[in-house]
PDBQT receptor file of N, H, CA, C and O in Angstrom, charges set to zero:
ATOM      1  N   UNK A   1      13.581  -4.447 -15.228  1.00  0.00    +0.000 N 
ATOM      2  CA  UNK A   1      13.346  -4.011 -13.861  1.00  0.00    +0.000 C 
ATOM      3  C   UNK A   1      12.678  -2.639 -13.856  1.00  0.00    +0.000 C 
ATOM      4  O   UNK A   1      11.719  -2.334 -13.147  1.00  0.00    +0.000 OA
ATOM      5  N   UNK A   2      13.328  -1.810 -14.772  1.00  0.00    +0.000 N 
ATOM      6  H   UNK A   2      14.107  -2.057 -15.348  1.00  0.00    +0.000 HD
ATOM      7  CA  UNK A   2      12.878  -0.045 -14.802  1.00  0.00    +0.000 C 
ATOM      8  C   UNK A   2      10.999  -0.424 -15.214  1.00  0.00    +0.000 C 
ATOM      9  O   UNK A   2      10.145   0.083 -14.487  1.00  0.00    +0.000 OA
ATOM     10  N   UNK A   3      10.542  -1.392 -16.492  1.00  0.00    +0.000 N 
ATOM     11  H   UNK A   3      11.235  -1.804 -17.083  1.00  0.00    +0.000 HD
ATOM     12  CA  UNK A   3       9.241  -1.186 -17.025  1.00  0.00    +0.000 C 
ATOM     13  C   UNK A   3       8.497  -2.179 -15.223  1.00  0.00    +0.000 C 
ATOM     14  O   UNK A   3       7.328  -1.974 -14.897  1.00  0.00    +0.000 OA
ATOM     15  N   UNK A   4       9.273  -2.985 -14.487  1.00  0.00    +0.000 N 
ATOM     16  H   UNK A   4      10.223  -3.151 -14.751  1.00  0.00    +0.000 HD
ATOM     17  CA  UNK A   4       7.851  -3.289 -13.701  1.00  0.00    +0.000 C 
ATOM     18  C   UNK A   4       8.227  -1.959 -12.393  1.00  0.00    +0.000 C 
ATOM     19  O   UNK A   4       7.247  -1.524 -11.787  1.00  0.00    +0.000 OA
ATOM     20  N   UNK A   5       9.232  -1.550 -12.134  1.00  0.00    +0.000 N 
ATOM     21  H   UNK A   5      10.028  -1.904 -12.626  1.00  0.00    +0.000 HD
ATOM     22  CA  UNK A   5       9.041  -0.238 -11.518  1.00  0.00    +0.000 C 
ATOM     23  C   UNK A   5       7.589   0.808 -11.744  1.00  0.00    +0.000 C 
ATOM     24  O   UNK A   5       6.735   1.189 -10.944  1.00  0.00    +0.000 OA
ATOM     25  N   UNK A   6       7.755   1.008 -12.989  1.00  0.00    +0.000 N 
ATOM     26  H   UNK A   6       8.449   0.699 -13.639  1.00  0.00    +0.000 HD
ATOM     27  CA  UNK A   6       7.227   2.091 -13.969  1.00  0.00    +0.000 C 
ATOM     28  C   UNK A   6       5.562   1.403 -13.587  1.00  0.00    +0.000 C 
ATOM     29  O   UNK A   6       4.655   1.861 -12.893  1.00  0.00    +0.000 OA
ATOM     30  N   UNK A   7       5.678   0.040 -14.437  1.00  0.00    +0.000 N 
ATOM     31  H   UNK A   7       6.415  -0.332 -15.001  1.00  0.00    +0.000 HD
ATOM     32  CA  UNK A   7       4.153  -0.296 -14.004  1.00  0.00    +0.000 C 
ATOM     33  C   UNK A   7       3.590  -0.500 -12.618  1.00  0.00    +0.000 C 
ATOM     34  O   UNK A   7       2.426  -0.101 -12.576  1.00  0.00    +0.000 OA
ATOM     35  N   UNK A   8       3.961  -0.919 -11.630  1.00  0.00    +0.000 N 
ATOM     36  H   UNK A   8       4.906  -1.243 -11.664  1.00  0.00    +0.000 HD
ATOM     37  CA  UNK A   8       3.895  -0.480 -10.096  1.00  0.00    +0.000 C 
ATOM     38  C   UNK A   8       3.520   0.838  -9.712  1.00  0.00    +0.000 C 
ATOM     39  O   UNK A   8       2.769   0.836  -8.736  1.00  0.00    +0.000 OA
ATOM     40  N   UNK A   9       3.716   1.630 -10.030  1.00  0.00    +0.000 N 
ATOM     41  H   UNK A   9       4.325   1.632 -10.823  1.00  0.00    +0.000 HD
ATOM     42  CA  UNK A   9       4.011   3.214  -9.905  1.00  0.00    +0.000 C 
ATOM     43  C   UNK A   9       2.591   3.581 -10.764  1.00  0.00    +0.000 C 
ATOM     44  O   UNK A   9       1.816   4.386 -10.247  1.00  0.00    +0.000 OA
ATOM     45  N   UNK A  10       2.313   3.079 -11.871  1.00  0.00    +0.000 N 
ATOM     46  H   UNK A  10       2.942   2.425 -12.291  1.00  0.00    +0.000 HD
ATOM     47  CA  UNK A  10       1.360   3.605 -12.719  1.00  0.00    +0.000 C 
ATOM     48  C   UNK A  10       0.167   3.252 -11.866  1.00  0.00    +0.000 C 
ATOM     49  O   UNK A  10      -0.688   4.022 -11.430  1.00  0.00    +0.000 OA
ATOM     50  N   UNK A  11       0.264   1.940 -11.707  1.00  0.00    +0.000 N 
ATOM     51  H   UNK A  11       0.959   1.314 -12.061  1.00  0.00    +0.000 HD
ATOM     52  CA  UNK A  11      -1.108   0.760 -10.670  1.00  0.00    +0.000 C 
ATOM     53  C   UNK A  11      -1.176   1.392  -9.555  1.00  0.00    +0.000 C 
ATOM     54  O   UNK A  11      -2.353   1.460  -9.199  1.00  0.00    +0.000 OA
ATOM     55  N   UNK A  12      -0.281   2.022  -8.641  1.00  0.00    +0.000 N 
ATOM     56  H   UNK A  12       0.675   1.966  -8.930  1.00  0.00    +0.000 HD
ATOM     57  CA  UNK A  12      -0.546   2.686  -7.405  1.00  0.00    +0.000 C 
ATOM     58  C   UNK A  12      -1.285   3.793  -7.390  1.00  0.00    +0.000 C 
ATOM     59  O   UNK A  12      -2.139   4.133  -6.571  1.00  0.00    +0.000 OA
ATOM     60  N   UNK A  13      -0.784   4.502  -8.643  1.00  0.00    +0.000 N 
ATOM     61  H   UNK A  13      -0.090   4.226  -9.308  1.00  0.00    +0.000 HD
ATOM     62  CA  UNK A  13      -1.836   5.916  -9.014  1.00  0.00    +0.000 C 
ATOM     63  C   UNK A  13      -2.808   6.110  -9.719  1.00  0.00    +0.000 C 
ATOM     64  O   UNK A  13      -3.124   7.177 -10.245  1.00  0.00    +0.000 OA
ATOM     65  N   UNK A  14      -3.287   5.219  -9.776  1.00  0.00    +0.000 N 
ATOM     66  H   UNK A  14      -3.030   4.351  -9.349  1.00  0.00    +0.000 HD
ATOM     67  CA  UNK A  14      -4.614   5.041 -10.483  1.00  0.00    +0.000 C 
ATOM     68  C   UNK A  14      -5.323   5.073  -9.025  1.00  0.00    +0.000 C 
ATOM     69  O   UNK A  14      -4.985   4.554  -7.961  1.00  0.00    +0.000 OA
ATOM     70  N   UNK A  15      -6.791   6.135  -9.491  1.00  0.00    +0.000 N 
ATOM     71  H   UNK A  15      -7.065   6.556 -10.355  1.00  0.00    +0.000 HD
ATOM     72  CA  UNK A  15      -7.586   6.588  -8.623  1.00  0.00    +0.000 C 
ATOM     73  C   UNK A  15      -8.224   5.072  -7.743  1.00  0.00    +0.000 C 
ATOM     74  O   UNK A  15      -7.927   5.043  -6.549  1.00  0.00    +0.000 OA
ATOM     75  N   UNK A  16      -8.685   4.403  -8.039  1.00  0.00    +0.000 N 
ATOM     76  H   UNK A  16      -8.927   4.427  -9.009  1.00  0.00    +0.000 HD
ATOM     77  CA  UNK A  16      -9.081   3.144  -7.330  1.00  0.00    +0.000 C 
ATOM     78  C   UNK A  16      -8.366   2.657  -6.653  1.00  0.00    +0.000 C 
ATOM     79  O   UNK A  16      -8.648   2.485  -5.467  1.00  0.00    +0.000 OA
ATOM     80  N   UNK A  17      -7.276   2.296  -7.150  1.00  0.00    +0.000 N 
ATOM     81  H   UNK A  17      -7.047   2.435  -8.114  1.00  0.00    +0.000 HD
ATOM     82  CA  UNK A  17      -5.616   1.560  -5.972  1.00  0.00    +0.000 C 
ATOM     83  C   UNK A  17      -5.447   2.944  -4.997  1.00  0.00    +0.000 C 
ATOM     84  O   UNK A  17      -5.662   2.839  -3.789  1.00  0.00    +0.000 OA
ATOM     85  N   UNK A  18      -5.185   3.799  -5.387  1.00  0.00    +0.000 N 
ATOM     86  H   UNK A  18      -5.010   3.885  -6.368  1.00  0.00    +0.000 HD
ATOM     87  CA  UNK A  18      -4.603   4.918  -4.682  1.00  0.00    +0.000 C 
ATOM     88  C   UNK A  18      -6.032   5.148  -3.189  1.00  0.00    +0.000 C 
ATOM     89  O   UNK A  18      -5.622   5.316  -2.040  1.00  0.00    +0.000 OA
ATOM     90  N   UNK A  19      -7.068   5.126  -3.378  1.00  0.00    +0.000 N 
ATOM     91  H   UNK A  19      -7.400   4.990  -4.311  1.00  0.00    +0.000 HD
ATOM     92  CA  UNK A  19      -8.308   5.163  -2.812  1.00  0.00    +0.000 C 
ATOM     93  C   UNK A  19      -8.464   3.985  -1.731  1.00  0.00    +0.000 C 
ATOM     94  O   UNK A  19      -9.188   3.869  -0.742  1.00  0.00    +0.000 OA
ATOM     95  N   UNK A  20      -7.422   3.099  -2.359  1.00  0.00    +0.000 N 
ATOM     96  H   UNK A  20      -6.834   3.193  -3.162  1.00  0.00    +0.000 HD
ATOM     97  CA  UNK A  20      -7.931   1.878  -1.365  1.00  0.00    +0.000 C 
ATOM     98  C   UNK A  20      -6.776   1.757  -0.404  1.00  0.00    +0.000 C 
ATOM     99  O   UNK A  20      -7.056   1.383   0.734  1.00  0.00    +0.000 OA
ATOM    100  N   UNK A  21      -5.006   2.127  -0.816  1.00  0.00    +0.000 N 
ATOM    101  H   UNK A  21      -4.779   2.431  -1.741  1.00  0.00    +0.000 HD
ATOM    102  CA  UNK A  21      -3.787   2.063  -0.327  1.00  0.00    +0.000 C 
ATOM    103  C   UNK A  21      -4.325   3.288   0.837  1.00  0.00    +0.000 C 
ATOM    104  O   UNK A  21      -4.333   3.097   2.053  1.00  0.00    +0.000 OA
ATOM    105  N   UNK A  22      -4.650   4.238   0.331  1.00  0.00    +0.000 N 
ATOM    106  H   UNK A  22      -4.644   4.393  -0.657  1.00  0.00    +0.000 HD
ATOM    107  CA  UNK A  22      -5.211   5.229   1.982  1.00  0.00    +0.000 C 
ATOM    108  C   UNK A  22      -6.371   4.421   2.804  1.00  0.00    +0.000 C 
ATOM    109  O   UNK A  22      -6.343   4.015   3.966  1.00  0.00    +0.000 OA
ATOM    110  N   UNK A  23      -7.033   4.358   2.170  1.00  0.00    +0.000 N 
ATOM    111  H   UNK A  23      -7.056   4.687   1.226  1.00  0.00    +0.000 HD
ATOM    112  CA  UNK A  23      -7.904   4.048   3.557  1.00  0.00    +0.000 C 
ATOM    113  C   UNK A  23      -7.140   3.116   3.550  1.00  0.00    +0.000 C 
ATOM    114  O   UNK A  23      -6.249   3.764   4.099  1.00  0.00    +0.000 OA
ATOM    115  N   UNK A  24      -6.516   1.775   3.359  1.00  0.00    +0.000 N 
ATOM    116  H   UNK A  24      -7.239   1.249   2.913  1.00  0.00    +0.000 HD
ATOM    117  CA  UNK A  24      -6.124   1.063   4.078  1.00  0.00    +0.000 C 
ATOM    118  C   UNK A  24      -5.213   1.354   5.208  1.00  0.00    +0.000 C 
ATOM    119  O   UNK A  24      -5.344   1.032   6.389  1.00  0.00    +0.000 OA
ATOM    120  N   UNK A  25      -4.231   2.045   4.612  1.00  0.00    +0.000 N 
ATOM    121  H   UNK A  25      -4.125   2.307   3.652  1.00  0.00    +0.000 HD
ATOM    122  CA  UNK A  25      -3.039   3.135   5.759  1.00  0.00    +0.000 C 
ATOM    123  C   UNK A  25      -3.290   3.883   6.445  1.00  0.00    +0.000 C 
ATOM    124  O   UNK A  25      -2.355   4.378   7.074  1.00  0.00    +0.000 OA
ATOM    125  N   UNK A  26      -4.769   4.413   6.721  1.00  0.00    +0.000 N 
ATOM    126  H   UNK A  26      -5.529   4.011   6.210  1.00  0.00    +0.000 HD
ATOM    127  CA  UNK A  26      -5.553   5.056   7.726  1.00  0.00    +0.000 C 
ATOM    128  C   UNK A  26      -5.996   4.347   8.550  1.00  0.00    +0.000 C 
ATOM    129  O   UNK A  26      -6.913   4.897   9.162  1.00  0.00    +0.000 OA
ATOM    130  N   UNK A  27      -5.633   2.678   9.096  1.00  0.00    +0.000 N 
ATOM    131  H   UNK A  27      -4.889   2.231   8.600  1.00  0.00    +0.000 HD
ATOM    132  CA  UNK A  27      -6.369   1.915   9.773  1.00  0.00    +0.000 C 
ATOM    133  C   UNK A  27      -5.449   1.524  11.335  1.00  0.00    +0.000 C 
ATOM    134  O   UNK A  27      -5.768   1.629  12.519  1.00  0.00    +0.000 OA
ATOM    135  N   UNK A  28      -4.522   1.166  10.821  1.00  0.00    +0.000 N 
ATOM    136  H   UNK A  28      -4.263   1.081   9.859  1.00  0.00    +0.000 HD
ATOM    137  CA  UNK A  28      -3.700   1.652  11.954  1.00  0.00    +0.000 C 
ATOM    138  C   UNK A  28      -3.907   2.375  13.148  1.00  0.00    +0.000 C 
ATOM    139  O   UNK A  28      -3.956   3.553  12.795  1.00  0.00    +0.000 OA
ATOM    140  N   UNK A  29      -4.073   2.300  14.527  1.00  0.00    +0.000 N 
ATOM    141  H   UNK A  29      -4.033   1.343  14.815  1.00  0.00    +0.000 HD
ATOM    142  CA  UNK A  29      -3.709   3.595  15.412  1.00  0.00    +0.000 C 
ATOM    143  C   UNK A  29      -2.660   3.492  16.384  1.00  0.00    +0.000 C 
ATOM    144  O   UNK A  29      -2.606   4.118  17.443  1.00  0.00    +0.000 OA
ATOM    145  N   UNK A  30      -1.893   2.720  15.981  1.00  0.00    +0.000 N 
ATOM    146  H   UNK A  30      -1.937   2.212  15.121  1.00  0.00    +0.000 HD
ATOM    147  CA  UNK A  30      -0.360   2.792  16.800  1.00  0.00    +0.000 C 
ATOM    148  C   UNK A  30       0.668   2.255  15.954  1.00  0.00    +0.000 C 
ATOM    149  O   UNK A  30       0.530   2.262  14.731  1.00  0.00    +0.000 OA
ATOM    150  N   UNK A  31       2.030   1.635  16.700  1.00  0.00    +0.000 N 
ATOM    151  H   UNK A  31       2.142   1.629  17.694  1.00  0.00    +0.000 HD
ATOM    152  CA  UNK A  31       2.835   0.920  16.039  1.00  0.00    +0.000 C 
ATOM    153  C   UNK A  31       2.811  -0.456  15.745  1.00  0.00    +0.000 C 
ATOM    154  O   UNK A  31       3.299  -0.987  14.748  1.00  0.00    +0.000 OA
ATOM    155  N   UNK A  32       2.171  -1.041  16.739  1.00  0.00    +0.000 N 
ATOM    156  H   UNK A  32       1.775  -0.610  17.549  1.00  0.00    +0.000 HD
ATOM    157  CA  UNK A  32       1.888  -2.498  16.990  1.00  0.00    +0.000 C 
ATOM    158  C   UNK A  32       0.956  -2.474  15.849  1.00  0.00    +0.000 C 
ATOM    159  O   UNK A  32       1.448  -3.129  14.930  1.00  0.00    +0.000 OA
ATOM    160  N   UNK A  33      -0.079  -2.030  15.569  1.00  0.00    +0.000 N 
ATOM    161  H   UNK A  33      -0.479  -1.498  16.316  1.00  0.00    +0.000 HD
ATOM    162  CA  UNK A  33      -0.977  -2.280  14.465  1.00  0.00    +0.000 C 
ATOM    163  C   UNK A  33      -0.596  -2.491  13.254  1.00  0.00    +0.000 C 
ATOM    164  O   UNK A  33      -0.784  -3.418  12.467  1.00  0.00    +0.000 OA
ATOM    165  N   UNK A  34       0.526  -0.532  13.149  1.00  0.00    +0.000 N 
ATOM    166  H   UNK A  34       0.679   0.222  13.789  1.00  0.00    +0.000 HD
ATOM    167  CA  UNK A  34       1.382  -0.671  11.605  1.00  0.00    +0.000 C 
ATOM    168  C   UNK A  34       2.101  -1.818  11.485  1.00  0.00    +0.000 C 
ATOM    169  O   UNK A  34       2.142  -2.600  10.535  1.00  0.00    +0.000 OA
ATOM    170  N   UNK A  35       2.731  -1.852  12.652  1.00  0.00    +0.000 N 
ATOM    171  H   UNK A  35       2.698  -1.216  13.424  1.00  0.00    +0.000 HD
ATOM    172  CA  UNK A  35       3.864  -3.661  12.199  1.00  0.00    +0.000 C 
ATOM    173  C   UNK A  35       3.096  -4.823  11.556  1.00  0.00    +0.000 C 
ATOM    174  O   UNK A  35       3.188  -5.405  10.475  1.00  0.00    +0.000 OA
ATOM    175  N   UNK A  36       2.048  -4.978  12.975  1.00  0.00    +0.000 N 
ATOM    176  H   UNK A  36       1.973  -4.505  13.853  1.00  0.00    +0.000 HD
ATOM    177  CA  UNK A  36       0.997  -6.321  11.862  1.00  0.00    +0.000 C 
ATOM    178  C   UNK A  36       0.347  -5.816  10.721  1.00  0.00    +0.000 C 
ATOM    179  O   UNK A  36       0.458  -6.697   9.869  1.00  0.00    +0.000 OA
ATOM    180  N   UNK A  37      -0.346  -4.749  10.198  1.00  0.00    +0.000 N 
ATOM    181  H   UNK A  37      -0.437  -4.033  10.890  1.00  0.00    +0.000 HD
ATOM    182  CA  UNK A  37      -0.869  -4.464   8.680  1.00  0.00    +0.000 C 
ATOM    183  C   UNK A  37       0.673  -4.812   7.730  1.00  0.00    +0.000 C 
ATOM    184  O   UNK A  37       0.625  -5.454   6.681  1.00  0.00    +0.000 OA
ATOM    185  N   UNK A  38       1.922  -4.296   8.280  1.00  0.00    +0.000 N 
ATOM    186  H   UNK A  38       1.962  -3.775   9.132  1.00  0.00    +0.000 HD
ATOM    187  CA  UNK A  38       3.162  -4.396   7.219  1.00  0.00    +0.000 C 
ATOM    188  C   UNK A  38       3.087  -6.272   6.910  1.00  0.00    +0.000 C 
ATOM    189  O   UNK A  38       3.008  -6.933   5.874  1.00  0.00    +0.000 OA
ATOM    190  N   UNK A  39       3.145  -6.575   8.118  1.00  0.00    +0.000 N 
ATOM    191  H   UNK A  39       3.210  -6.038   8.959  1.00  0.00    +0.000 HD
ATOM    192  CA  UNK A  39       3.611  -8.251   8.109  1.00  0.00    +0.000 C 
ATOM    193  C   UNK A  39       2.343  -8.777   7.252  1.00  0.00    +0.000 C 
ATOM    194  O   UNK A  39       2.587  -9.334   6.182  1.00  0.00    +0.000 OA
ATOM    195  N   UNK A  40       1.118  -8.638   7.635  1.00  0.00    +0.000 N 
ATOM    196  H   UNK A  40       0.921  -8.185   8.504  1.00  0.00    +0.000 HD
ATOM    197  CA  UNK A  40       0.477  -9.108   6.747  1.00  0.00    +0.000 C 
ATOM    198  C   UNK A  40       0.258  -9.082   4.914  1.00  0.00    +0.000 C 
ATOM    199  O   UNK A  40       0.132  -9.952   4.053  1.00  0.00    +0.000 OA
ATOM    200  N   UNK A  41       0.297  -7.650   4.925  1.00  0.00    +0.000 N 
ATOM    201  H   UNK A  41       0.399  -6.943   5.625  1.00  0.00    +0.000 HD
ATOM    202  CA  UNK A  41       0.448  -7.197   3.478  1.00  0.00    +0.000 C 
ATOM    203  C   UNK A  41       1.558  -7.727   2.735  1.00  0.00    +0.000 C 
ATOM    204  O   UNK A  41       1.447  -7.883   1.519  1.00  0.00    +0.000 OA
ATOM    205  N   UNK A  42       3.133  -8.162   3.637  1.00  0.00    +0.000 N 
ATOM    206  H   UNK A  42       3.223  -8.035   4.625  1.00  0.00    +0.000 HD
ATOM    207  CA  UNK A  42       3.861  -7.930   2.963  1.00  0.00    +0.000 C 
ATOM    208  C   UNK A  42       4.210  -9.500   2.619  1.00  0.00    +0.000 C 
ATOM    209  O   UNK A  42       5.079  -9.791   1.798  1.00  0.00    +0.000 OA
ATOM    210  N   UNK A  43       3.425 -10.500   3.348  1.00  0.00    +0.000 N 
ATOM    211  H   UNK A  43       2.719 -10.264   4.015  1.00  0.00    +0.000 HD
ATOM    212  CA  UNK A  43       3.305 -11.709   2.886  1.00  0.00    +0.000 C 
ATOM    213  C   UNK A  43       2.859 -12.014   1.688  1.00  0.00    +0.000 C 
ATOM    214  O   UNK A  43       2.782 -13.193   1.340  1.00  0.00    +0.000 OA
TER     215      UNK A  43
C-alpha cells in the first residue's frame, strides 16, 4: 500500500502531471462545476 502511495505521489509531481492536474483545477468557476469535474474524474 505505502510503494503505490509513494508511486502516486511521485506521478503527481512530475512536471507534466502536475501541469495538467492545475490547469485542469483551474477550470471550475463555482461549486456546481467542482462537484461535476470531481464526479467525473472520480469515475
Amino acid at each position: 500500500m505505502a510503494l503505490i502511495l509513494l508511486t502516486g505521489y511521485v506521478v503527481a509531481q512530475s512536471p507534466p502531471v502536475s501541469r495538467f492536474l492545475n490547469w485542469l483545477a483551474s477550470k471550475p468557476q463555482n461549486q456546481g462545476q467542482a462537484l461535476a469535474l470531481t464526479v467525473v474524474v472520480a469515475r
